[in-house]
N, C-alpha and C positions, 0 to 999 in steps of 0.2 A: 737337693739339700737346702734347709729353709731355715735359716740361723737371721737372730732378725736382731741380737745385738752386737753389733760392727768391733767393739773395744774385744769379744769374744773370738770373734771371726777371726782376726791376725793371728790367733794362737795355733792355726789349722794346719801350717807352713810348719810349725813346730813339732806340731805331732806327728805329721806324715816322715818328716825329717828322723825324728829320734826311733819311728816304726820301723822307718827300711833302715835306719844305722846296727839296732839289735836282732832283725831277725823277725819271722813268721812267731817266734814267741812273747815277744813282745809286745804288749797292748797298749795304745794311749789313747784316753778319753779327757774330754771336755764337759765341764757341769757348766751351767749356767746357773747359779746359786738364787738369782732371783727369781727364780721360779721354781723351788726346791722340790715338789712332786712331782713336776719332769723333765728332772735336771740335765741329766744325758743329751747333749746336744750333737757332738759328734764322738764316736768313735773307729779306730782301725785296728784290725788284725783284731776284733773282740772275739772271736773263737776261742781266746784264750780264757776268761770268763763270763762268756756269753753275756756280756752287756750290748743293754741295747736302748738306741736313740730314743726319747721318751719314761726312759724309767728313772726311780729320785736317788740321790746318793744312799750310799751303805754304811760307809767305815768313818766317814767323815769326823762324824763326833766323838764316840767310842774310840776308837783308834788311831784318829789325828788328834783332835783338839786338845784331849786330853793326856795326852801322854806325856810325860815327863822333858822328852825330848824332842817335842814340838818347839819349834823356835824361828824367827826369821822369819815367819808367814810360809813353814815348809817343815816337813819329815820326810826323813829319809830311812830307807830300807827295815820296813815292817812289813812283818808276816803275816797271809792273810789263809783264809783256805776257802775253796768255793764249795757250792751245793755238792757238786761230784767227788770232792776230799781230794782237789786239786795244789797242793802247795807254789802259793804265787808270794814273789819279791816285790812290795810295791814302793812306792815313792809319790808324796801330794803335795802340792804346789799353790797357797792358794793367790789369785786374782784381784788385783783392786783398779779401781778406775781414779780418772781423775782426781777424785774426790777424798782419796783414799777410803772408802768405804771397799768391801769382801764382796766381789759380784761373783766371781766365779770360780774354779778348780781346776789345774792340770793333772790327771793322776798317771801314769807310769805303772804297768804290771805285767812281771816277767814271770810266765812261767818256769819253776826249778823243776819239772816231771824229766825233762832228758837228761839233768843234770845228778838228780837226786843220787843215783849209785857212782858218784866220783865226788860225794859232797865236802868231803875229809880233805881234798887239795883243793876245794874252791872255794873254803871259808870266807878265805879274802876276798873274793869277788864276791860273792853274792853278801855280806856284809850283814850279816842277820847274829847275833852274837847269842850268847847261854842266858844272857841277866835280861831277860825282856821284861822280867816283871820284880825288876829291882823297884825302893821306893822311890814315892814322888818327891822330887826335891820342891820345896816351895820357894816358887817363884812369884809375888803378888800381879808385877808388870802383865806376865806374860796371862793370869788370870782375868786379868781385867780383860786382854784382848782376847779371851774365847769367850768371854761373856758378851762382851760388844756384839761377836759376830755370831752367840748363838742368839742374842735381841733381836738383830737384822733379819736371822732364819724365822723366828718365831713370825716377826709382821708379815715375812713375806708368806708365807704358809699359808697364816689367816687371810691376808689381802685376797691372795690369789682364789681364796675359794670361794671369793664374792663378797660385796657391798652390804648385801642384805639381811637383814637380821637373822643369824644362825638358829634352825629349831635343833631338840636338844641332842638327836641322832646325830645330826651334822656336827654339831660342841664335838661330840664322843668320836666320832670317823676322826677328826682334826688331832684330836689329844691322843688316840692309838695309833696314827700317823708319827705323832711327834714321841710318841713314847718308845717304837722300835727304831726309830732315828735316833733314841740316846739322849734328845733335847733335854728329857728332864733330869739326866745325870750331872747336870750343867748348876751351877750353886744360883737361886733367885727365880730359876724357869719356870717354878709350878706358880709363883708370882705373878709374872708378867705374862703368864698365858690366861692365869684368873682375870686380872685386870681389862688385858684384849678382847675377852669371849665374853666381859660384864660377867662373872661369875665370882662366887667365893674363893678363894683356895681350900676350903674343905669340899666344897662339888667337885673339884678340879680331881681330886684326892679320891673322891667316891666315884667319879668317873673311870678313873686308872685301876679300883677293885674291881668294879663291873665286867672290865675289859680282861682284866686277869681272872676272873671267874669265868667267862665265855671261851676263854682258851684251855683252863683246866679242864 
């Protein structure tokens, strides 16, 4: 196991701890945020949805950042469901360093598959309610801090794919990278990703048809 930032490492003690306190169902994984395409640093008990070390976050932005009741640099008990239509209970945590800057992620994922036919008595426990998609209440505070730390992901994104002048294949991998990650769901992102890649925001724009025309 090759975890090369130290401030990440301490959390290992952590995850192993809360794995064996919930059970073989139970999954905890580590992102390393600054290096978002392959975030996954550590995980245990990932049988649960087969995460694995090297691969980039998923829910992160979609389902943490922006949810309503993201708060405290944490969410608690959202529903997720895996490729196999596995109903998991998660929970994300995120990481700051010294500096208070977002390096990294604790996420928490229970599988509910043994629990699903007794789910009527264990509402209370597994903490998943009816109104998940009650509205946003606006909060500006807490906007400005998913924006900061979708900033943070956007440079590190670009950094990390190299110094050198992007040709325009590589632009477009980068921005359909950043586009199933949710980045551009984020208020300002098609901005700051124009300005990083030296591009307009209307390429940025014509970039993300392209990519949706290749998928259609």
């Amino acid at each position: 196991m090759n975890i090369n930032n130290k401030e990440l490492k301490k959390y290992i003690p952590i995850a192993n701890l809360i794995a064996k306190t919930f059970g073989r169902y139970c999954e905890v994984v580590i992102h390393d945020l600054t290096v978002p395409q392959n975030s996954v640093i550590y995980a245990v008990n990932n049988h649960v949805t087969g995460r694995k070390v090297g691969q980039a976050f998923d829910h992160l932005v979609k389902q943490v950042l922006l949810s309503s009741k993201f708060e405290n640099d944490y969410l608690a008990n959202y529903k997720i469901r895996t490729d196999d239509g596995k109903e998991i209970k998660s929970s994300t945590a995120l990481i700051r360093d010294s500096n208070e800057k977002v390096i990294g992620a604790l996420c928490v994922n229970y599988s509910l598959e043994s629990m699903i036919h007794f789910k009527e008595f264990l509402d209370d426990f597994m903490g998943i309610g009816q109104d998940e998609e009650e509205k946003e209440k606006e909060n500006v505070e807490l906007m400005e801090n998913v924006v900061e730390i979708a900033d943070d992901l956007i440079d590190r994104i670009i950094a990390n794919y190299g110094t050198e002048e992007l040709k325009r294949k590589e632009k477009i991998k980068l921005i359909k990278f950043m586009d199933e990650k949710g980045i551009f769901l984020i208020k300002g992102s098609v901005d700051k990703v124009a300005e990083k890649l030296g591009i307009s925001k209307v390429t940025v724009y014509s970039y993300l048809d392209e990519i949706k025309k290749t998928i259609d």
